[in-house]
C-alpha positions as CSV (number, residue, x, y, z in Angstrom):
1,X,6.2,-21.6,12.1
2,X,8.2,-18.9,10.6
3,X,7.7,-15.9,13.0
4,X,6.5,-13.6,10.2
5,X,3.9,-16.1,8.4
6,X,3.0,-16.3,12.5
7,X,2.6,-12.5,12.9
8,X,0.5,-12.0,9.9
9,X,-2.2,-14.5,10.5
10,X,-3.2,-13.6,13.5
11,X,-5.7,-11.1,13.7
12,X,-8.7,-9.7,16.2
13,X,-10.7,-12.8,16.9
14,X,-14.1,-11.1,18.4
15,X,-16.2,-14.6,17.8
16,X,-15.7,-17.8,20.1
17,X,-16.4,-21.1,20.3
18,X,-17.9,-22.2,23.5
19,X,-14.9,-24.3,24.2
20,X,-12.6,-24.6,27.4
21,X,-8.9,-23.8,27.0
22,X,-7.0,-26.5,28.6
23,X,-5.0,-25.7,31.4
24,X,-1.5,-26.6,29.7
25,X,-1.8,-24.0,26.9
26,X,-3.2,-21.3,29.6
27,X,0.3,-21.4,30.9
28,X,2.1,-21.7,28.0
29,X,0.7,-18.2,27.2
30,X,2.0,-17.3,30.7
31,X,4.9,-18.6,30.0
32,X,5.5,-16.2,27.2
33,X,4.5,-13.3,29.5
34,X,7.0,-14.2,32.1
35,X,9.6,-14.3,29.6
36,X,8.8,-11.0,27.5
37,X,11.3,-8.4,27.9
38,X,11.2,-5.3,30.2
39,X,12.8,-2.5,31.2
40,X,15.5,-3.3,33.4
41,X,14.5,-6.6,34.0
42,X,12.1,-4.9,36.5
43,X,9.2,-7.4,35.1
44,X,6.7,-5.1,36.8
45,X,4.0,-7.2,34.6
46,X,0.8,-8.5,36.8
47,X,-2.3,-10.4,35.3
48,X,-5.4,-11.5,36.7
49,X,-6.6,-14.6,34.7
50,X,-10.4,-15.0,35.0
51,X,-11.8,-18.7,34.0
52,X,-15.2,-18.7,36.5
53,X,-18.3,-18.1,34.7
54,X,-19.3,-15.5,37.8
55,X,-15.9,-13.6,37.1
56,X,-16.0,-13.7,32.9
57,X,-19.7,-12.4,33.4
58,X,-19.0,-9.1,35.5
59,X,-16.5,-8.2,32.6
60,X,-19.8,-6.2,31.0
61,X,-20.0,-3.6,33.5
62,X,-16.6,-2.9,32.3
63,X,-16.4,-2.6,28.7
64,X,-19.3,-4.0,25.8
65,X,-16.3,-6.4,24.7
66,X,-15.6,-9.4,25.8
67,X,-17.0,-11.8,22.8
68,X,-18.2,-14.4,25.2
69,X,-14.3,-15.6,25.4
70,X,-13.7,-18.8,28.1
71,X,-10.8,-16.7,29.5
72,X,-10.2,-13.1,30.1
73,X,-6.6,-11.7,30.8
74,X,-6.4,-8.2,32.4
75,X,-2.7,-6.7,32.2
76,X,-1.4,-4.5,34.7
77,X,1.8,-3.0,35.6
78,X,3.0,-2.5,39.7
79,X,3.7,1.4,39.0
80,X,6.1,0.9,42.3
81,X,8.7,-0.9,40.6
82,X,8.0,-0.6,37.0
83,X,11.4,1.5,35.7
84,X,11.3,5.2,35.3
85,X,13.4,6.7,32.9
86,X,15.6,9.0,34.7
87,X,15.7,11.9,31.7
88,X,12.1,13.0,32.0
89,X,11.2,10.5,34.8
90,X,8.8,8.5,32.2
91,X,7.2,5.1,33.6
92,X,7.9,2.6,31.3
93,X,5.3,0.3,32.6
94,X,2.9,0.6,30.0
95,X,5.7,-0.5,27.2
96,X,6.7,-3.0,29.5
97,X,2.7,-4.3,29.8
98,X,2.6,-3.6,26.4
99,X,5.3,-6.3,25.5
100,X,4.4,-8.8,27.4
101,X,0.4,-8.4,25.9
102,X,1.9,-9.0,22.6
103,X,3.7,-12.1,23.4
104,X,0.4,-13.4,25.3
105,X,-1.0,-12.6,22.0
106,X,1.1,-14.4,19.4
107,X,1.7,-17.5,21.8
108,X,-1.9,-17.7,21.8
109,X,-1.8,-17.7,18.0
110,X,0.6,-20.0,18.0
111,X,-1.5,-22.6,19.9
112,X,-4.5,-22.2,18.0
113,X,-6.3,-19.4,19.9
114,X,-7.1,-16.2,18.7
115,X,-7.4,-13.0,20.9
116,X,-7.8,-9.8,20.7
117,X,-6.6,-6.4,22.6
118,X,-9.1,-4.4,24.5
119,X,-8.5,-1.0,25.2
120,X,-11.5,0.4,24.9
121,X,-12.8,-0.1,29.1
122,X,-13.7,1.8,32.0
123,X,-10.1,1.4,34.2
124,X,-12.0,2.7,36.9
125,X,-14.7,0.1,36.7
126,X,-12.4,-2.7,36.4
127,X,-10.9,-1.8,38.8
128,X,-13.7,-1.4,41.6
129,X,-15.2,-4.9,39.8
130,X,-12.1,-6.4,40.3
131,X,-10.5,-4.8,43.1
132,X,-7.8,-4.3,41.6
133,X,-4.8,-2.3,44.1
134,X,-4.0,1.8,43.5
135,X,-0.5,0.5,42.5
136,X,-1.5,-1.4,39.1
137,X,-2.1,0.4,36.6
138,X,-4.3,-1.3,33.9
139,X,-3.3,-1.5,30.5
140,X,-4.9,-4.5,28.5
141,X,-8.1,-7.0,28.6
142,X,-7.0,-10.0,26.5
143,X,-10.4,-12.1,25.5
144,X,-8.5,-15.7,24.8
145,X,-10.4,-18.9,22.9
146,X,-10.2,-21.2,20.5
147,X,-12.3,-18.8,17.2
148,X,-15.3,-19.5,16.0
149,X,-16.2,-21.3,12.8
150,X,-16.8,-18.4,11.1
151,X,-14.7,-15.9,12.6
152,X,-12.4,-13.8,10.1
153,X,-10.4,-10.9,10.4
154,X,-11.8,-7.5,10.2
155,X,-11.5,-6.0,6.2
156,X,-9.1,-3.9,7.7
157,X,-6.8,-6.2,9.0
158,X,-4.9,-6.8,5.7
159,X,-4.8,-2.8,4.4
160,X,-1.0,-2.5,5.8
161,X,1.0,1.1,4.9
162,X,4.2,0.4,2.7
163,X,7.7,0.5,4.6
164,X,8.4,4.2,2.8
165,X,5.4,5.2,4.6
166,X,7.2,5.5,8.0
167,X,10.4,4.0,7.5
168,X,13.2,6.9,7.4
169,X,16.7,6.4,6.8
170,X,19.4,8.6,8.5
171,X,16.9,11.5,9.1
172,X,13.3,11.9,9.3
173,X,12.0,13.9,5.9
């Protein structure tokens, strides 16, 4: 698939089908976060994959998402080895994290599955749930499963601003 036509289908999938993912496409979409670029090849990238019913369950003390998805994804970035620009001493971790999400993302797509990026969680909930280290710093929770029958993307998904919106050539206007 052309990477484009790939980009623009996919979309926030927030309805699931009660299906298991198999194993082999679970780390394909590892795969692609191993490979995703980061800063200095630092790959400070670390992701706790949750598949057991008992796990998925305690995600709702954390955030109201979660759409019932067979497998969860939290992203994190080790904040003791993720790069830090020297300039203004800015971690790039969450860029980093940020990457690698989006490449979880449009594998997924690619093999079927639609996901969608949570940001809206308590950090220091998932944390404590999850206990989840000081040193990783939680950027994502990545709901992944095959989408429901009758799940579409939002009505906003296809209102898109035009290039000459925030596109600027040689200087910004």
């Amino acid at each position: 698939m052309d990477f484009l036509e790939l980009a623009k289908e996919r979309y926030s999938c927030r309805s699931f089908q009660d299906r298991k993912i198999e194993n082999e496409k679970i780390e394909l979409i590892l795969e692609a976060a191993r490979v995703a670029p980061t800063a200095v090849n630092y790959q400070p990238q670390r992701i706790l994959v949750l598949t057991e019913k008992e796990e998925l369950e305690k995600l709702s003390e954390c955030t109201r998402y979660g759409w019932n998805a067979p497998v969860i994804m939290i992203v994190c970035y080790d904040k003791n080895i993720s790069w830090k620009r020297k300039y203004d001493g800015a971690d790039e971790g969450i860029v980093d994290s940020s990457i690698v999400t989006t490449h979880m993302m449009l594998e997924a797509q690619a093999l079927g599955l639609g996901t969608t990026w949570i940001g809206a969680f308590n950090p220091a909930k998932v944390r404590e749930v999850y206990k989840i280290p000081e040193n990783l710093e939680i950027v994502a929770i990545l709901p992944i499963g095959y989408p429901a029958e009758d799940a579409t993307p939002s009505g906003m998904h296809f209102q898109r601003n035009s290039l000459e919106e925030f596109v600027y050539w040689n200087k910004i206007k």
